[in-house]
C-alpha positions as CSV (number, residue, x, y, z in Angstrom):
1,X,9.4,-8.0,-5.2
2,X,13.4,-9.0,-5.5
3,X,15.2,-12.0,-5.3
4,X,17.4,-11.2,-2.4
5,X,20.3,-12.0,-3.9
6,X,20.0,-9.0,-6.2
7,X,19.1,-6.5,-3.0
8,X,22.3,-4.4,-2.3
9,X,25.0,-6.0,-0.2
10,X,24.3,-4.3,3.1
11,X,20.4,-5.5,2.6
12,X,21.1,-8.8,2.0
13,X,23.4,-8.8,5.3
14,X,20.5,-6.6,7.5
15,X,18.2,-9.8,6.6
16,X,21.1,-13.1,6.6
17,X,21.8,-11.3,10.2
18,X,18.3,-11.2,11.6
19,X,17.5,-13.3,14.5
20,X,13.8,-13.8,13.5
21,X,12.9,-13.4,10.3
22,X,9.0,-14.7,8.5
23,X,8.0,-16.3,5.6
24,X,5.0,-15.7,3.9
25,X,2.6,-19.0,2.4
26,X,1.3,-19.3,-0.9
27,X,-2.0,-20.1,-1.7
28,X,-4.1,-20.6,-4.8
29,X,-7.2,-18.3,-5.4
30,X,-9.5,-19.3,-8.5
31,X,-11.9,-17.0,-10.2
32,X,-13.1,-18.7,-13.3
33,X,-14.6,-15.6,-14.1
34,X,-11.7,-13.9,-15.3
35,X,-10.4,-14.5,-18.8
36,X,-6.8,-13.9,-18.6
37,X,-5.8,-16.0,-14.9
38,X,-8.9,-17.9,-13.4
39,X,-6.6,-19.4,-10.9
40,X,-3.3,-17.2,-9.5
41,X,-0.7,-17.4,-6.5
42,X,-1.4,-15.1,-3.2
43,X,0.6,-14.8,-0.3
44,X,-1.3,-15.4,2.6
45,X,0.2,-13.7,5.9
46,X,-2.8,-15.7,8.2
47,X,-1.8,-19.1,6.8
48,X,1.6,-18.2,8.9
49,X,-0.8,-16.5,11.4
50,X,1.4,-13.2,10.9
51,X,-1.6,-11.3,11.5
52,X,-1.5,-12.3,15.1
53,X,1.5,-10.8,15.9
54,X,1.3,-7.7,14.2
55,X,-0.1,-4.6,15.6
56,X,-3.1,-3.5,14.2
57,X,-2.4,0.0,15.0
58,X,-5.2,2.8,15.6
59,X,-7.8,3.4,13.1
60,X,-6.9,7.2,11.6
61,X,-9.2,6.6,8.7
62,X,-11.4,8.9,7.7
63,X,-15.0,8.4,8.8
64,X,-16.8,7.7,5.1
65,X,-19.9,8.9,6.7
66,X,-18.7,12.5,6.8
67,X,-16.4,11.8,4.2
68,X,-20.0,11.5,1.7
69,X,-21.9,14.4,3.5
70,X,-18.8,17.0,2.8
71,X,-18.9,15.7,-0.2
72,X,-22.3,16.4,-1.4
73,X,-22.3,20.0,0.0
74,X,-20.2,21.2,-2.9
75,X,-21.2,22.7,-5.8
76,X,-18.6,21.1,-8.0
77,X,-16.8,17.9,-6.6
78,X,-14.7,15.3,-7.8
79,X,-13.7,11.1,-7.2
80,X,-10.7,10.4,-7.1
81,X,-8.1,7.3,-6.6
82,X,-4.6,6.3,-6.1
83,X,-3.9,3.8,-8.2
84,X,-1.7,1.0,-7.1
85,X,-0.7,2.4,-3.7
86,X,0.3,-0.4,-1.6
87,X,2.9,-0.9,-4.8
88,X,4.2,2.6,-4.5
89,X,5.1,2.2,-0.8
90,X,8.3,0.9,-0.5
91,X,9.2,-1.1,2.9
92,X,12.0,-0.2,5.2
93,X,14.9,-2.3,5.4
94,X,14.1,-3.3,8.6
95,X,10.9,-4.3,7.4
96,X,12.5,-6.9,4.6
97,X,13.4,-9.3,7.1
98,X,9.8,-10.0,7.9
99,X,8.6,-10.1,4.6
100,X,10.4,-13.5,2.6
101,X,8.9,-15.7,0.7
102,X,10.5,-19.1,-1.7
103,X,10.3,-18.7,-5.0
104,X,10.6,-21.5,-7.6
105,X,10.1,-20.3,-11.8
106,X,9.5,-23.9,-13.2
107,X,8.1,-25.6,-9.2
108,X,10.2,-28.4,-10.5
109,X,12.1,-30.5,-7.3
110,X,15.1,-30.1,-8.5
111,X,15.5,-26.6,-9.2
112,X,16.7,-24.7,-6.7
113,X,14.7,-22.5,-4.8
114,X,15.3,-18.9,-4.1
115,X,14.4,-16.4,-1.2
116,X,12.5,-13.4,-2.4
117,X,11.5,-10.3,-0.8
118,X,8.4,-8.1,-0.8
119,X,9.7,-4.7,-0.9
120,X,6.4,-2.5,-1.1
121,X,3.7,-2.8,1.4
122,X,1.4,-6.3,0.9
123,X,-2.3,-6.6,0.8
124,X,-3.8,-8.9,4.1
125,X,-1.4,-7.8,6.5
126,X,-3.3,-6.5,9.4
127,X,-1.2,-3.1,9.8
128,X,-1.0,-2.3,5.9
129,X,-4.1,-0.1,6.1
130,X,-2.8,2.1,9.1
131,X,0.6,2.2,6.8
132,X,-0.5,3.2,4.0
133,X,-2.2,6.2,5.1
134,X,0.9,6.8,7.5
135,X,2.5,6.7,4.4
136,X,-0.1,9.1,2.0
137,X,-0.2,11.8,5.2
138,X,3.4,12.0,5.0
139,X,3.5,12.7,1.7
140,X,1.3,15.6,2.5
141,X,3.0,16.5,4.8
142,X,6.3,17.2,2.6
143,X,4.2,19.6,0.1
144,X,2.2,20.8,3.2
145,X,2.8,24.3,2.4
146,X,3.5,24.5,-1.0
147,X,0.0,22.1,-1.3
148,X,-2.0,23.3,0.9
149,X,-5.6,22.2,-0.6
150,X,-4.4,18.7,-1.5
151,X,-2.7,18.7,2.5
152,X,-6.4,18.9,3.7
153,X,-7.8,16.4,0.6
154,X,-5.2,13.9,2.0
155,X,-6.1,14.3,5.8
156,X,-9.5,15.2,6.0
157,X,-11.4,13.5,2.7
158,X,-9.4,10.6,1.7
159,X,-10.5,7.2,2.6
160,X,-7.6,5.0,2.3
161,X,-7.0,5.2,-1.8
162,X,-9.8,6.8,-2.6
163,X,-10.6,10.7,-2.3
164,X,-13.6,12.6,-2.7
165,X,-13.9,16.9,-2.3
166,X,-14.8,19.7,-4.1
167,X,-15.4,23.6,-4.2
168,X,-18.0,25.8,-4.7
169,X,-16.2,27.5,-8.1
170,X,-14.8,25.9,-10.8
171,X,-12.0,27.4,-10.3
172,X,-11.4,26.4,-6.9
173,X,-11.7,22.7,-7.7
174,X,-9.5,23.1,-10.2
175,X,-6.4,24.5,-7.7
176,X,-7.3,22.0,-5.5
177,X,-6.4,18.9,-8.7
178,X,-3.9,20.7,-9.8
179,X,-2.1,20.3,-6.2
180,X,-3.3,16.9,-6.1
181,X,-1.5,15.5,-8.8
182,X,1.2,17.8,-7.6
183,X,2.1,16.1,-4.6
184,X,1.1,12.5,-6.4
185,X,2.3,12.7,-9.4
């Protein structure tokens, strides 16, 4: 997230030149369980029914049915997740325009209020799943022959964030980590 004021100058003219361009609600979500915020701010991209006009896209998930039986037919296997990964995709510019939201520090009337951007990929957004593992296989794809066991953990047993393979030696699994965290650092 970044004012846009403090995007680079050619950014702030690709959005202040847009024909269309969306802004996204804000909503309140409570959870008094929580000790440290029982009540925070979300965006809300159907409050602005954005989801209606975005493409869904194809589903190129992973089934988690055959994701569980590969799973359990190794010897030694492994968990894994991607932490924070709709954070760590960044949008393209000519995503920003669509992706604004007002911003007030104090919510005080008479403080002025400033347009902010979302720069990495939001939760709620009907396409975000399809992007993000748009975005994971083509970061495979770049190590794709240098990686070749984390290319095929990526494609073929990732479910969104979440990965799940193994080997029948100890050694195998351990190549195939090693070019995991390889190609996510």
């Amino acid at each position: 997230m970044s004012p846009v004021s403090e995007l680079s100058p050619e950014l702030q003219k690709l959005i202040s030149d847009a024909t269309f361009v969306h802004y996204f609600c804000w909503r309140s979500v409570s959870n008094q369980n929580s000790l440290t915020t029982s009540t925070r701010m979300v965006a809300d991209p159907t409050i602005s029914h954005f989801n209606d006009v975005v493409a869904k896209g194809i589903n190129s998930l992973t089934s988690l049915y055959q994701l569980i039986l590969c799973w359990r037919s190794y010897l030694f296997a492994f968990c894994s997740d991607i932490s924070k990964m709709f954070n760590t995709l960044r949008l393209t510019p000519e995503m920003l325009r669509f992706s604004l939201y007002l911003f007030s520090e104090s919510l005080d009337p008479l403080e002025d209020i400033q347009v902010w951007a979302y720069t990495s990929l939001m939760y709620g957004i009907k396409s975000s799943s399809n992007l993000a593992t748009c975005g994971l296989k083509k970061t495979a794809d770049l190590k794709k022959d240098e990686c070749p066991l984390a290319h095929d953990v990526l494609y073929n047993k990732t479910y969104m964030d979440d990965s799940g393979a193994g080997a029948n030696t100890k050694d195998q699994l351990n190549k195939i980590v090693d070019e995991l965290l390889e190609v996510l650092p």
